[in-house]
ROPALUM-578879 format. One record per residue (C-alpha): residue number from 1; residue in one letter; x, y, z. Coordinates in steps of 0.02 Angstrom, whole numbers. Example, Ala and Ser with C-alpha at 12.3 -4.5 7.8 and 13.67 -1.06 7.14 Angstrom:
2
+-----+------+--------+--------+--------+
:  nr : rest :     px :     py :     pz :
+-----+------+--------+--------+--------+
:   1 :    A :    615 :   -225 :    390 :
:   2 :    S :    684 :    -53 :    357 :
+-----+------+--------+--------+--------+
This chain:
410
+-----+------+--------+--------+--------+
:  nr : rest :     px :     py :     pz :
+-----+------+--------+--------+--------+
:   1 :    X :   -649 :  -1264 :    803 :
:   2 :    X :   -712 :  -1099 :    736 :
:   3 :    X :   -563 :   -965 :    699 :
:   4 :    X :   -542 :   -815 :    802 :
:   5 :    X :   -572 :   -651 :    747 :
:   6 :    X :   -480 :   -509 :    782 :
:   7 :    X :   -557 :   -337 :    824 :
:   8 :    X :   -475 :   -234 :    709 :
:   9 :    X :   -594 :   -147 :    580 :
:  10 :    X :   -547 :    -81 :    414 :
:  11 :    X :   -695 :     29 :    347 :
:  12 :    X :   -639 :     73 :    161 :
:  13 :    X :   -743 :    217 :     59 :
:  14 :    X :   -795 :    163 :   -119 :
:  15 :    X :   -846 :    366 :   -153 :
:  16 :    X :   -661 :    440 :    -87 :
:  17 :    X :   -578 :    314 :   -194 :
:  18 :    X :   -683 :    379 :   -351 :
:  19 :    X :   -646 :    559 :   -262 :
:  20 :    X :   -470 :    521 :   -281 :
:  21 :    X :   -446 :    436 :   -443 :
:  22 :    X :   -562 :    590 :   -494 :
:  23 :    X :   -413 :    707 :   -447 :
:  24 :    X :   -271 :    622 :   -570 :
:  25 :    X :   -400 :    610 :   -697 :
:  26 :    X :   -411 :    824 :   -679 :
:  27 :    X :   -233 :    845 :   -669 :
:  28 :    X :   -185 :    771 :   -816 :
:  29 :    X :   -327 :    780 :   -929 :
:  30 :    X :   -211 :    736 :  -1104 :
:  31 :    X :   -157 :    567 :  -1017 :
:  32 :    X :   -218 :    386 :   -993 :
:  33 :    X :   -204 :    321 :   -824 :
:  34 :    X :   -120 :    159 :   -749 :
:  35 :    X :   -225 :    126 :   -612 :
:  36 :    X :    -91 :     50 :   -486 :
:  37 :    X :   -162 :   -110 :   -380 :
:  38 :    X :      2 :   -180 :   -320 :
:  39 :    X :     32 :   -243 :   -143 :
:  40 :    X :   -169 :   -309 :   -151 :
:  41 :    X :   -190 :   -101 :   -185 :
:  42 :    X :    -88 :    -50 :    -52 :
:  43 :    X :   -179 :   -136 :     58 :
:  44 :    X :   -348 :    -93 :     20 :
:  45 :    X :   -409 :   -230 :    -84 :
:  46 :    X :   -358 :   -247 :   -272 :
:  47 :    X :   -504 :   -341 :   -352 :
:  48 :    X :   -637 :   -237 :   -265 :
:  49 :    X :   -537 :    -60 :   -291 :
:  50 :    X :   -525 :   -120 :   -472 :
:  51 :    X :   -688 :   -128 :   -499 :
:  52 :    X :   -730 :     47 :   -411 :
:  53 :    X :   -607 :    100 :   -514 :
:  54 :    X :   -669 :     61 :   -691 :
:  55 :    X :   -640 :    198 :   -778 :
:  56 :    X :   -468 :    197 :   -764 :
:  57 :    X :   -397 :    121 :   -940 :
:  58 :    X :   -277 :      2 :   -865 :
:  59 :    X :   -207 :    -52 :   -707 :
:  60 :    X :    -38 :    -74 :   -657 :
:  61 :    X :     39 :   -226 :   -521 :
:  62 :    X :    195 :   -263 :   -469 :
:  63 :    X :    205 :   -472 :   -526 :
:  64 :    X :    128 :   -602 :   -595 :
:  65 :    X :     24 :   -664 :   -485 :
:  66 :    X :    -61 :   -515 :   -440 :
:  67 :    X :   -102 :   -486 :   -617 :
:  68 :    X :   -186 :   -671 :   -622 :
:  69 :    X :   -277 :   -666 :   -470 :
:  70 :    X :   -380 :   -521 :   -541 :
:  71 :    X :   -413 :   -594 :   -717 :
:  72 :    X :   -465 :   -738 :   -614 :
:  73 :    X :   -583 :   -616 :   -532 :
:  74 :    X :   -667 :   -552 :   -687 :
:  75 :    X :   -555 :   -416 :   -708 :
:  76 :    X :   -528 :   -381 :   -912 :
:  77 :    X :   -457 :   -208 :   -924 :
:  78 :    X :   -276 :   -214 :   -984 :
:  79 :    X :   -122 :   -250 :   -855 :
:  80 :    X :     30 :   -206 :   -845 :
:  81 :    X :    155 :   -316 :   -733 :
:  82 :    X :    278 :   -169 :   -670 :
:  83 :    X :    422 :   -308 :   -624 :
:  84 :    X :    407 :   -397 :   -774 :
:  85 :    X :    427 :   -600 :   -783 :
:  86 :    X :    550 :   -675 :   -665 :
:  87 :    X :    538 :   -823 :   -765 :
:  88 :    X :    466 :   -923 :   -951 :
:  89 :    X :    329 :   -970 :   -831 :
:  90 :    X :    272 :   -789 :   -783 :
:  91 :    X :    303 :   -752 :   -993 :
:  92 :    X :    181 :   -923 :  -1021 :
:  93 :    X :     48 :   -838 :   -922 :
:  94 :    X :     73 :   -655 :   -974 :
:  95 :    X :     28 :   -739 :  -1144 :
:  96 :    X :   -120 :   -844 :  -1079 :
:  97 :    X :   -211 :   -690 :   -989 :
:  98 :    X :   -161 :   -563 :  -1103 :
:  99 :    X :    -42 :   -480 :   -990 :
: 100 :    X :     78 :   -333 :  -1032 :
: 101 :    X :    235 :   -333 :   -980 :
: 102 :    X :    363 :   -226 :   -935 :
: 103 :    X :    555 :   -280 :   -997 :
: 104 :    X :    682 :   -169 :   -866 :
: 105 :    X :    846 :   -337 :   -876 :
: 106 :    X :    925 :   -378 :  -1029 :
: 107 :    X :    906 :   -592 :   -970 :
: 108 :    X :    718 :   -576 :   -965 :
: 109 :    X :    743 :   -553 :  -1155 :
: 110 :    X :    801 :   -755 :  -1140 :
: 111 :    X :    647 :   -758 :  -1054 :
: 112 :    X :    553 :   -727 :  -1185 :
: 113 :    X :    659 :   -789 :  -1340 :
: 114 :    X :    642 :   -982 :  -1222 :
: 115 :    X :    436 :   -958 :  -1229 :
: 116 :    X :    354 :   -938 :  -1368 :
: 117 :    X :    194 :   -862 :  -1352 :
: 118 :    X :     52 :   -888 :  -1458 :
: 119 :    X :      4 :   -711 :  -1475 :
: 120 :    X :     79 :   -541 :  -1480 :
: 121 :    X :    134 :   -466 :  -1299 :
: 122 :    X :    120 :   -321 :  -1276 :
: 123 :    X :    317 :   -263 :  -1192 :
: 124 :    X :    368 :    -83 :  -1106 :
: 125 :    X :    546 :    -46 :  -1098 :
: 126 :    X :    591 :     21 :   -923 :
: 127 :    X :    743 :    138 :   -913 :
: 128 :    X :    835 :    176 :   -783 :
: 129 :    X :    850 :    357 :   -774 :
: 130 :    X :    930 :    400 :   -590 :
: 131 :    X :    786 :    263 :   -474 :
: 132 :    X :    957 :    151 :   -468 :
: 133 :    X :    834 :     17 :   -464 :
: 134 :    X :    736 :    -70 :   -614 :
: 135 :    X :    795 :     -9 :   -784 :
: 136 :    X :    911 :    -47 :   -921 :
: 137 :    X :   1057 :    108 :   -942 :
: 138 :    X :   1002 :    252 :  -1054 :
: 139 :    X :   1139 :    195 :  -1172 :
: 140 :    X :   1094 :     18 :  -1185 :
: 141 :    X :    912 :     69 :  -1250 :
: 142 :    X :    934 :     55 :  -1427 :
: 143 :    X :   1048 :    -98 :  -1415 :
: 144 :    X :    922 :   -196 :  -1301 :
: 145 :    X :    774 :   -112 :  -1410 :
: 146 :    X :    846 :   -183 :  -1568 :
: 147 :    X :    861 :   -375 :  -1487 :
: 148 :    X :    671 :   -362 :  -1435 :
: 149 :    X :    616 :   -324 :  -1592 :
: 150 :    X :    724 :   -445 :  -1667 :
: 151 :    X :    635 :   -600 :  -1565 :
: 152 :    X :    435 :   -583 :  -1641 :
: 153 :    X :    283 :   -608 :  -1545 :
: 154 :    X :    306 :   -435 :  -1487 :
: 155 :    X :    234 :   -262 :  -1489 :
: 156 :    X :    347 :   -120 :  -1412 :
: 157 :    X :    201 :     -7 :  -1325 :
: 158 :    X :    339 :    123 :  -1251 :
: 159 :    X :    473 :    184 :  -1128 :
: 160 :    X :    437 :    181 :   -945 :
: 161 :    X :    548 :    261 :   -813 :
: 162 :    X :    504 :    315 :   -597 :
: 163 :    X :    540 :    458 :   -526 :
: 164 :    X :    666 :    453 :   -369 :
: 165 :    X :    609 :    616 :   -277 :
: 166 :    X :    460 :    676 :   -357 :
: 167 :    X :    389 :    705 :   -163 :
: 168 :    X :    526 :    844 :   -149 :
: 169 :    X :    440 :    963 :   -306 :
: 170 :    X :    615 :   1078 :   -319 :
: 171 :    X :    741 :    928 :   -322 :
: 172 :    X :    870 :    955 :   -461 :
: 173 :    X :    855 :    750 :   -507 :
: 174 :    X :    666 :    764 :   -553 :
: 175 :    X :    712 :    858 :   -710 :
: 176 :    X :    870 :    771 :   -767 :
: 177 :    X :    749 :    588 :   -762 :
: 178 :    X :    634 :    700 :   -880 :
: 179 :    X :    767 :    741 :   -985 :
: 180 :    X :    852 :    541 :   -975 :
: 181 :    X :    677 :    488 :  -1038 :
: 182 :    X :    644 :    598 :  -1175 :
: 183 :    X :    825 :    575 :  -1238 :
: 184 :    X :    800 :    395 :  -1242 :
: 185 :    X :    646 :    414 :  -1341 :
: 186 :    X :    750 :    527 :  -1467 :
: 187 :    X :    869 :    397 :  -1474 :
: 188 :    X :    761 :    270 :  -1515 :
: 189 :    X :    658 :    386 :  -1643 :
: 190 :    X :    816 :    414 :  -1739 :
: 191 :    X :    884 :    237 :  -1738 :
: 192 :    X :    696 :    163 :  -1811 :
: 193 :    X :    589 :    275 :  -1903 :
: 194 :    X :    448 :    142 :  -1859 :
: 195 :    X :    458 :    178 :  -1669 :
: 196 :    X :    373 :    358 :  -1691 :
: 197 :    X :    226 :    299 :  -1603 :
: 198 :    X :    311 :    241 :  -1441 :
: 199 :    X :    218 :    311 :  -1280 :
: 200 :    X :    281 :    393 :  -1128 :
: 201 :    X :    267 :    357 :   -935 :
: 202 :    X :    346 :    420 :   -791 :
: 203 :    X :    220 :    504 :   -680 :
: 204 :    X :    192 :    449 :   -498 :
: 205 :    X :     68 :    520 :   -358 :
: 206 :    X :    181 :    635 :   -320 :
: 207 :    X :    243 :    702 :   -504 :
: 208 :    X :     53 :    684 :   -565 :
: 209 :    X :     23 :    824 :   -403 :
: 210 :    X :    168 :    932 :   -426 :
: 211 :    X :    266 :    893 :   -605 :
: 212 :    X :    114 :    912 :   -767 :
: 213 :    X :    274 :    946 :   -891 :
: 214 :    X :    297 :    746 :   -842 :
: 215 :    X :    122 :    705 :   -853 :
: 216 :    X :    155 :    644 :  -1039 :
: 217 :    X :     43 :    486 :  -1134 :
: 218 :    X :     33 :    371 :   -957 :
: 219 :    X :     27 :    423 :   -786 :
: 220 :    X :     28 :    305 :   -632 :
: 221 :    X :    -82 :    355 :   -478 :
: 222 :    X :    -44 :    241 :   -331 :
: 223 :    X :    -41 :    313 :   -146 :
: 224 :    X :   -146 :    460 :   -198 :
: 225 :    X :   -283 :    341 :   -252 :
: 226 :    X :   -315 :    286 :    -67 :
: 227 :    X :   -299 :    458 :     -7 :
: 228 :    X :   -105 :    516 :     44 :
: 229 :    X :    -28 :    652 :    -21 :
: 230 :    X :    147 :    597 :    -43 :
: 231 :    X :    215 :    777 :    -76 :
: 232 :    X :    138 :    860 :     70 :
: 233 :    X :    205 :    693 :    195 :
: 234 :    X :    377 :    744 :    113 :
: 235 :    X :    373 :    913 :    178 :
: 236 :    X :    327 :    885 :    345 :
: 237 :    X :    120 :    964 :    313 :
: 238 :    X :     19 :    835 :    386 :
: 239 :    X :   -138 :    921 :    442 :
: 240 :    X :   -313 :    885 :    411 :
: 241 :    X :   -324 :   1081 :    344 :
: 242 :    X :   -158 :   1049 :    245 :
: 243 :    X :   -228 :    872 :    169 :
: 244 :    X :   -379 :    923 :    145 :
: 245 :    X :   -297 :   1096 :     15 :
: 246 :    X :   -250 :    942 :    -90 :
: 247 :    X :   -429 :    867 :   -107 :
: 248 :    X :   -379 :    699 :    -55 :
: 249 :    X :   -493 :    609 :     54 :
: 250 :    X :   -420 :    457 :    156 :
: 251 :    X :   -491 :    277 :     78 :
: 252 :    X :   -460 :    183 :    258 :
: 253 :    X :   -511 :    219 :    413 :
: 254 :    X :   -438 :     89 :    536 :
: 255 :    X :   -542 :     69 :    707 :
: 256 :    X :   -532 :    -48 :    854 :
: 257 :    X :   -627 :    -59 :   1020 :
: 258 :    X :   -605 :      9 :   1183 :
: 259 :    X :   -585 :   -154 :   1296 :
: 260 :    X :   -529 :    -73 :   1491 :
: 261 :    X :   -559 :     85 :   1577 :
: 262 :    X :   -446 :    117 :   1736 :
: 263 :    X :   -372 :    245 :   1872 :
: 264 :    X :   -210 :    262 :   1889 :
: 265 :    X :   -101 :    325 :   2014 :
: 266 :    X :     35 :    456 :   2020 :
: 267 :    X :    190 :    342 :   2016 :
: 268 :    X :    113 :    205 :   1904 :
: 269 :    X :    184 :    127 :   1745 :
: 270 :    X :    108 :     81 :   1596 :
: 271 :    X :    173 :    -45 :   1465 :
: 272 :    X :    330 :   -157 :   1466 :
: 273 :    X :    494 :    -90 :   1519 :
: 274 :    X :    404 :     40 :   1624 :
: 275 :    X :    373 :    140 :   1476 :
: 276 :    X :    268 :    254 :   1536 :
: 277 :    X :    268 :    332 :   1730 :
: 278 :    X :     88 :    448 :   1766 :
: 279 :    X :    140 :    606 :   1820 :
: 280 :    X :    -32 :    630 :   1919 :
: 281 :    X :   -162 :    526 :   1977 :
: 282 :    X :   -255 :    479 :   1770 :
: 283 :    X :   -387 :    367 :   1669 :
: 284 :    X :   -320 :    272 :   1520 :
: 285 :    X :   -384 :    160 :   1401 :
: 286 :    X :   -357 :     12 :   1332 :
: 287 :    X :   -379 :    -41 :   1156 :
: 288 :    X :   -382 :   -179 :   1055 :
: 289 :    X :   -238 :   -162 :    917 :
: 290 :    X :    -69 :   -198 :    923 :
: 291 :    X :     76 :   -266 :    820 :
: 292 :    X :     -7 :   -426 :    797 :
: 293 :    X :   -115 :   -337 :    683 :
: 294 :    X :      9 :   -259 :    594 :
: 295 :    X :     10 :    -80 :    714 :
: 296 :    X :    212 :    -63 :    694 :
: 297 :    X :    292 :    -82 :    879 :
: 298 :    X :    405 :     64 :    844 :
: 299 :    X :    245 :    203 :    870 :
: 300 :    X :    293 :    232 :   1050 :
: 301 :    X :    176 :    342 :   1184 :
: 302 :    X :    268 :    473 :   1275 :
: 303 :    X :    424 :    449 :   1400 :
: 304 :    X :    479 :    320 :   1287 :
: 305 :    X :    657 :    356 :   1224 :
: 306 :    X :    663 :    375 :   1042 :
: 307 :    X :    494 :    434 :   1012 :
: 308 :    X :    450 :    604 :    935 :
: 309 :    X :    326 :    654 :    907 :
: 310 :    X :    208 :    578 :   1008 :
: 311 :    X :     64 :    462 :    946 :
: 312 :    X :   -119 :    498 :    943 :
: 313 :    X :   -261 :    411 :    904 :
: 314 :    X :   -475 :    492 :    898 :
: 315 :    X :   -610 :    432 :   1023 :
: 316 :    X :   -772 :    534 :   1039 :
: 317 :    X :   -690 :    674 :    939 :
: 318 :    X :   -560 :    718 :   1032 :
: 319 :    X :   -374 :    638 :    998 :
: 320 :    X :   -300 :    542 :   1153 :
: 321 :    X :   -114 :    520 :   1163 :
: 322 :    X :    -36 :    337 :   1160 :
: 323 :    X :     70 :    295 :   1321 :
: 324 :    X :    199 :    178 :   1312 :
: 325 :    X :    234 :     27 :   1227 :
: 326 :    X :    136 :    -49 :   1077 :
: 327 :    X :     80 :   -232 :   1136 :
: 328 :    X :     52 :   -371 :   1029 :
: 329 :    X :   -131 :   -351 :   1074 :
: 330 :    X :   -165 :   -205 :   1139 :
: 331 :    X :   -117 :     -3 :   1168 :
: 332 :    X :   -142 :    130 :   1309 :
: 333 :    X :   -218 :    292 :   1280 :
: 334 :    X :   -248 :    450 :   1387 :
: 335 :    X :   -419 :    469 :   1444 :
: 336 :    X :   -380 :    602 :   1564 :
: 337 :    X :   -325 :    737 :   1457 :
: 338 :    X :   -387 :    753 :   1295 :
: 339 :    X :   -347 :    864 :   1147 :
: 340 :    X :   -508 :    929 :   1067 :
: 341 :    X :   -406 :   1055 :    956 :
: 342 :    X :   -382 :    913 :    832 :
: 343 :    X :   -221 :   1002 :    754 :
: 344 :    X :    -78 :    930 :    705 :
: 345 :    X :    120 :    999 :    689 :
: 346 :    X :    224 :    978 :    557 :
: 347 :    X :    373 :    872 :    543 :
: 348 :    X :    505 :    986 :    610 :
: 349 :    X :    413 :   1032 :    763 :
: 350 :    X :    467 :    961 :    943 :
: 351 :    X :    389 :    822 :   1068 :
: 352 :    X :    339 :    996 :   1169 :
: 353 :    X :    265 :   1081 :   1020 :
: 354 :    X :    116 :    962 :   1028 :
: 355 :    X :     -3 :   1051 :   1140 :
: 356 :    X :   -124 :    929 :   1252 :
: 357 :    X :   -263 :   1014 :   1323 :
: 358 :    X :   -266 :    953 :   1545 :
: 359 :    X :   -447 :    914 :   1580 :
: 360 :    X :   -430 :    869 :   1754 :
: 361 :    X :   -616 :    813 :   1794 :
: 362 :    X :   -590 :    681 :   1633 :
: 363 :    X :   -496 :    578 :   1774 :
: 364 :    X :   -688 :    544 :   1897 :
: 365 :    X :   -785 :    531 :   1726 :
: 366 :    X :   -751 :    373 :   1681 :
: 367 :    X :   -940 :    380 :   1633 :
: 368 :    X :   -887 :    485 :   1471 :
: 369 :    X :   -837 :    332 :   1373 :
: 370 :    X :   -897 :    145 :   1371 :
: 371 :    X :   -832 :    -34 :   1339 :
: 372 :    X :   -848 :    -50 :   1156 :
: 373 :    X :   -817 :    132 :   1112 :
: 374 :    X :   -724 :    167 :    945 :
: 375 :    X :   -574 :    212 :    937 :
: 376 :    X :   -497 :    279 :    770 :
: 377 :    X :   -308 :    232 :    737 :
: 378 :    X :   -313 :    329 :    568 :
: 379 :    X :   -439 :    405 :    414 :
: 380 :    X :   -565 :    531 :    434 :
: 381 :    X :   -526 :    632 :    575 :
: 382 :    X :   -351 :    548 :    616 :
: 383 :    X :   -238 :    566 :    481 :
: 384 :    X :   -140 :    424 :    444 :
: 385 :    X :     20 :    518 :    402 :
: 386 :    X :     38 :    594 :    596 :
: 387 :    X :     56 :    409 :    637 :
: 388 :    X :    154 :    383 :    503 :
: 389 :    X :    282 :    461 :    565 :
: 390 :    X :    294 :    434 :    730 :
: 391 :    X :    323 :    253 :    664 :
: 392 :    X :    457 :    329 :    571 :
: 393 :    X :    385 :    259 :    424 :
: 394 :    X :    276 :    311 :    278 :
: 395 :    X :     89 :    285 :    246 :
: 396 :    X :    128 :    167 :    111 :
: 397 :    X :    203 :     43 :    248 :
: 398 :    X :     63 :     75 :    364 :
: 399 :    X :    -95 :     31 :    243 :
: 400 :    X :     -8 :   -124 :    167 :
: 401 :    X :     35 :   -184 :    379 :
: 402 :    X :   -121 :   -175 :    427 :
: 403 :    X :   -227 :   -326 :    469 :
: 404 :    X :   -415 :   -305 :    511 :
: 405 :    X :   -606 :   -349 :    458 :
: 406 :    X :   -638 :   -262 :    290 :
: 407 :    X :   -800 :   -167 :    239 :
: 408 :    X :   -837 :    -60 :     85 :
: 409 :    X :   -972 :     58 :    110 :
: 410 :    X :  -1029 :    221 :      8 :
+-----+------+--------+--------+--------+
């Protein structure tokens, strides 16, 4: 028996990805760039967005496996495994496909004292500089720098840290992890002469957009590769016009078809639980997406309690609202009024701030769309951030959800 496929398509843009990688390389013209792939690159594909992305000098992933799957591929620029091993077996293949690792706990050092490697690994030292997540303490540096050194095999590249709130650009934290990271580097300057050379990484999207003084030997582009601006999600500017100031262009556009076209009647209810009642006599569509392919449940349509702002997705130009609840299979739009302004509010305004153009006559012209029309869920002229955060989510969660037919085109 043949396996179903589902309708969702994932169209992914080979010349926005170069557009965006572009960008990081303009911004910080004095540093090398850590191409990050993790999460299969955020969704989008990590072998083939490593090979688009071939001029960047490394790439970064978050394990093991990630890192082998693309050397299995063909992949031979250097990698860096951001998690470093979780055990001697991860530390037996770091060695075997020339991996680099990244050394953030004090027992991976048992790690690799138990496996010897037959060549020299290449090791960053993450510090914990205010993330509260990977990272040894700034004052155990030099003691945990001196025991790597001490085991052979090894070659200390440099100090690693990641920024906490480098999507808020005037948070007081941002410049104290600065600080943290160039005092560890002092530190271990004046405790071995030979460590001079040690390079420096901190940068994310957002710090390599908003924070050059951090910019330093390494930066690490991730959700700005495929097209988000974290910084401008942060602060609520979510418009095409406001996006596009940035240069970005989106990576994914996400499409599914238009399956039903029907009349409703004033009174009617859409969706389970009644979550939508038509307030007048209305067309609405149906389309094929839902949380069974990875559309998150909690992007309600209108009426449903809890959701603000309301959802949109783009047919024929023009957005059309989502009404009530996401299906496993399937959503509802608005076919009977339509908003061609194809604006967008920023995060602080209210449900009634979002403006939808009546088009009465929409509701006999059922001849204006077909079976099979496309409907766009997010990328080019839906940005994926508006749903975003009607999910209450981020765009990060959204790309790496979403389940669909790839293709690569320009």
């Amino acid at each position: 028996m043949s396996r179903s496929r589902r309708s969702v398509e994932i169209e992914l843009s080979r010349s926005a990805l170069r557009h965006n990688f572009s960008i990081a390389r303009e911004l910080c013209p004095q540093s090398k760039t850590f191409a990050v792939l993790k999460s299969d690159a955020y969704g989008h594909g990590a072998i083939e967005c490593a090979e688009i992305l071939d001029d960047s000098e490394a790439f970064a992933v978050a394990i093991i496996d990630e890192a082998v799957l693309l050397r299995e591929a063909g992949v031979k620029k250097p990698l860096l495994i951001l998690q470093g091993p979780q055990s001697t077996d991860d530390v037996r293949l770091a060695d075997q496909f020339s991996l680099s690792l990244v050394i953030h706990d004090p027992q991976q050092l048992q790690m690799l004292k138990t496996e010897h490697t037959r060549s020299v690994l290449d090791v960053w030292l993450k510090v914990d500089t205010g993330m509260g997540r990977l990272g040894v303490q700034v004052q155990d540096v030099v003691p945990i720098l001196t025991k790597l050194l001490s085991l052979g095999n090894l070659r200390l590249t440099g100090l690693l840290s990641h920024f906490a709130c480098a999507d808020q650009p005037q948070h007081a934290l941002n410049a104290i992890q600065l600080s943290r990271l160039m005092e560890c580097h002092g530190l271990v300057q004046a405790s071995s002469p030979n460590n001079n050379s040690l390079l420096l990484s901190i940068a994310n999207s957002a710090a390599i957009l908003q924070h050059s003084s951090s910019h330093l030997d390494w930066v690490r582009p991730g959700i700005m590769l495929y097209g988000s601006d974290p910084v401008a999600f942060e602060m609520g500017k979510d418009s095409p016009r406001v996006i596009a100031s940035s240069a970005l262009q989106p990576v994914m556009t996400v499409c599914a078809p238009l399956i039903a076209i029907k009349t409703l009647t004033k009174g009617a209810t859409i969706g389970y639980g009644q979550g939508y009642v038509c307030q007048r006599d209305m067309t609405v569509g149906v389309v094929a997406i839902g949380y069974g392919d990875g559309l998150p449940r909690s992007i309600t349509g209108a009426q449903v309690a809890g959701c603000n702002p309301r959802a949109y997705v783009s047919i024929n130009g023009s957005r059309a609202e989502v009404l009530g609840r996401i299906s496993m299979d399937s959503i509802v739009i608005n076919l009977s009024e339509l908003d061609h302004t194809s604006t967008y509010p920023t995060s602080d305004s209210s449900t009634a701030a979002y403006p939808t153009a009546t088009y009465p006559e929409a509701a006999t012209q059922t001849s204006a769309f077909q079976l099979g029309d496309r409907v766009e869920i997010w990328g080019s002229s839906q940005p994926v951030e508006q749903l975003a955060r009607c999910a209450g989510t981020l765009p990060y969660e959204l790309f790496c959800s979403i389940r669909g037919a790839r293709r690569w085109s320009g």
